[in-house]
N, C-alpha and C positions, 0 to 999 in steps of 0.2 A: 504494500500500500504506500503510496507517494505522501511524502510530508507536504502537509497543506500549505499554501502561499498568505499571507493575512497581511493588511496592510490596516491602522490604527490612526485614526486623526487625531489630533488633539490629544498625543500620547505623553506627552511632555510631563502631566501633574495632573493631580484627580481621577476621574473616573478612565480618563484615558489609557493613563501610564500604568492603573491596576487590570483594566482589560488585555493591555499589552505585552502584559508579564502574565495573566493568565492563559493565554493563548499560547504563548512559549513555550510555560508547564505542562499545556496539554499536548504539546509536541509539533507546535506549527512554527514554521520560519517568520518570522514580524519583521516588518518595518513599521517603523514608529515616525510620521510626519507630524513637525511641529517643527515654531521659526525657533525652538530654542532646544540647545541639545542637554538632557538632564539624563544621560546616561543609563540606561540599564542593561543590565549582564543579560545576553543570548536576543538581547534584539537591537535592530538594525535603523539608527538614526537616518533619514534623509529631512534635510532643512526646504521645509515647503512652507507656503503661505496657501491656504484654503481658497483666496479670496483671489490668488495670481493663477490664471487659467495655463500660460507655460510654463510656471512651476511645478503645475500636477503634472502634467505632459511629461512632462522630459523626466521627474521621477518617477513612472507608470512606466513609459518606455525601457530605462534602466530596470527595471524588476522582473518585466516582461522579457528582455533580452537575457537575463541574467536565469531565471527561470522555467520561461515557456510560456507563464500563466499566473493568474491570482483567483484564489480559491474566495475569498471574504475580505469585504472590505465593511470594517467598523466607525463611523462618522462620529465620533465624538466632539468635535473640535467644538467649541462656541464661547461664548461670555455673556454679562449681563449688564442690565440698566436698570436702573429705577427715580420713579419722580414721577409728577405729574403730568398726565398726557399735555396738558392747557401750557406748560412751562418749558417742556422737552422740545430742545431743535429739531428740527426737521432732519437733519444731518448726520441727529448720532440715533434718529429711530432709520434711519437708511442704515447708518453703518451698522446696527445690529440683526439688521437683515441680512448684510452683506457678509457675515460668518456666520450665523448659525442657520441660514435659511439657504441661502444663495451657494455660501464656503462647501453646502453639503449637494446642492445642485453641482457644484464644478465637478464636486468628483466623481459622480457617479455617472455625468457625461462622458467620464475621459474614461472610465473604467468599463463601462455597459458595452461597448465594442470588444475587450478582452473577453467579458465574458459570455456572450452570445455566440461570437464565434467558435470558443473552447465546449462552448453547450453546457456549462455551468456558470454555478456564482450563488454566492450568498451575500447580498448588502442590510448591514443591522444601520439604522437609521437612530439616532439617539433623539427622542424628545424630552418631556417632563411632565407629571400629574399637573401642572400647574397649565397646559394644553385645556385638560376636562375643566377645572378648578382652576376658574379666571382668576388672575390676581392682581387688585387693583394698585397704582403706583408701580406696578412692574408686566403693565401693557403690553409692551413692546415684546419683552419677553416672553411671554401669556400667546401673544399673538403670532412672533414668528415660533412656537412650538406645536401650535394646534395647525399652521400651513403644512409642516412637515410630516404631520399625521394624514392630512389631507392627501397631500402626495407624496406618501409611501403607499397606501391604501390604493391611489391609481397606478403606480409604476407598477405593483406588486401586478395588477391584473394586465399589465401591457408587457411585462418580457417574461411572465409565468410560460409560454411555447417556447422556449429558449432557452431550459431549463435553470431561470437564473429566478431566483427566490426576494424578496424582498419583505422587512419585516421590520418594526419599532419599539422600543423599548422607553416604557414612561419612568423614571426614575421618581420618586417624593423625596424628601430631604436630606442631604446628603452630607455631612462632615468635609469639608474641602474648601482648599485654597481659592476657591471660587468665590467663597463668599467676600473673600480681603478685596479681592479681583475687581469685585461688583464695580461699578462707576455710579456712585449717589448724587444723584441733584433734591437738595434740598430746595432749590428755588420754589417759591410759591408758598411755604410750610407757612407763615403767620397769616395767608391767604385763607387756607384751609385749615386752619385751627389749631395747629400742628402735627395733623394724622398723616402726611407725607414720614417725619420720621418716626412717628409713634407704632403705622406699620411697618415701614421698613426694618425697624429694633425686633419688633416683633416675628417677620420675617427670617430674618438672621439668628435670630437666637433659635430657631426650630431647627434651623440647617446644621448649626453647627451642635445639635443636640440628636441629629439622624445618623442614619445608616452611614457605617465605615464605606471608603470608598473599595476597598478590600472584597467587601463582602459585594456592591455593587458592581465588578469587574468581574471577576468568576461567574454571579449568573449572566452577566449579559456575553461572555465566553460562550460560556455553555447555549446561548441561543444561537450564537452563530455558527458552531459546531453541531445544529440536529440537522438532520437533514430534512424533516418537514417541519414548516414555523405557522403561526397566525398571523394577522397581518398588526396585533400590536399584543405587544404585554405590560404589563406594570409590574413595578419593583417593589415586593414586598406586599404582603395579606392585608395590612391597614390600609395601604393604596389603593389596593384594589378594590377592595368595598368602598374605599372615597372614589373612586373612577367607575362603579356599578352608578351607585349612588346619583353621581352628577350627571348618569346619563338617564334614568327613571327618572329622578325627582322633577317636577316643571321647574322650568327654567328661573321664572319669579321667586321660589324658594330657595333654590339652589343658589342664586345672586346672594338673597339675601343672606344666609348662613355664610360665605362668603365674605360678604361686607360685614359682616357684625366679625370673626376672626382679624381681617386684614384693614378696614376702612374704616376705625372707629373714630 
């Protein structure tokens, strides 16, 4: 049996870099793209930007020559925002489009050729509960996560005759350098009474009170490793009943519970 090919976005730190080292362990060749090289034993840095279309290229091309093929490709890559919709530039809700939505569109343009023609492929798409479970002050984010649900759910049905699979994983809160990462705009906060920071605090203290990212890496391994997927999962039991939940409950209640948590 051939050792599987895997290539890892946003493997640099967090959820990335523990998926990247799970896939190693389970015996797959990684490369690990991210613009910053943070070393890990048995996998393979190449210095890519999500958001530079010939940076994916020409490292796809090298892996492909180097290999023949890439078995799965993992999209981790992304970042976050928060603030109020009425206060946020137009500019930095683009540029969070621009890696977590768009970063994950490049790759899998430049990749869906390799794997159609080889007659396989697995692409795990990374979302967040925070897709189902709108969160207010953190829009942008909320918004480019539910798009990538949207289209994983269509890709999946568009290259399934071409034996290439496609599937998403909702993570809920997650212990990670992510949250330092955030980019906070308090602008607005004495506008709105001060609940820009009072959920964002709130917010943050959930994350950095969740799930190891440890433990977050090994199952989403393990999804890109079955060879039959759904076309989304969530991370973790309590999630999942919150992602049952926000899809039964009407929409009006489900805000509300929502806003009483995040927009008080």
């Amino acid at each position: 049996m051939k050792t599987k090919v895997a290539i890892v976005t946003g493997g640099s730190s967090g959820i990335g870099r523990c998926t990247a080292i799970a896939l190693s362990q389970a015996g797959c060749k990684v490369y690990e793209f991210s613009r910053r090289n943070n070393a890990i034993d048995g996998v393979i840095h190449i210095g890519v930007d999500v958001t530079d279309e010939n940076s994916i290229a020409t490292a796809i091309d090298q892996i492909t020559a180097d290999n023949g093929r890439v078995d799965i490709l993992v999209n981790c890559a992304g970042n976050g925002i928060s603030g109020a919709v009425e206060f946020t530039e137009l500019k930095d809700a683009k540029a969070q489009f621009e890696v977590n939505f768009f970063g994950m569109v490049n790759m899998n343009k430049a990749i869906l050729p390799v794997m159609r023609q080889q007659g396989l492929g697995k692409i795990v798409n990374i979302s967040s509960v925070a897709a189902v479970a709108h969160i207010p002050f953190q829009t942008y984010y909320s918004a480019s996560k539910a798009a990538i649900e949207s289209y994983t759910c269509c890709l999946a049905n568009e290259v399934k005759p071409f034996g290439v699979s496609v599937t998403c994983v909702q993570p809920g809160d997650i212990a990670t350098g992510f949250t330092q990462a955030r980019r906070k705009s308090a602008v607005g906060d004495d506008v709105y009474h001060g609940r820009i920071s009072r959920s964002v605090a709130g917010m943050e203290k959930d994350e950095q009170n969740g799930m190891r990212p440890e433990t977050a890496g090994k199952y989403i391994a393990k999804i890109a490793l079955r060879k039959n997927v759904k076309p989304i999962y969530t991370l973790g039991m309590g999630y999942k009943c919150l992602s049952v939940l926000c899809k039964i409950l009407p929409c009006r209640l489900r805000n509300w519970i929502v806003g009483m948590l995040y927009a008080r």
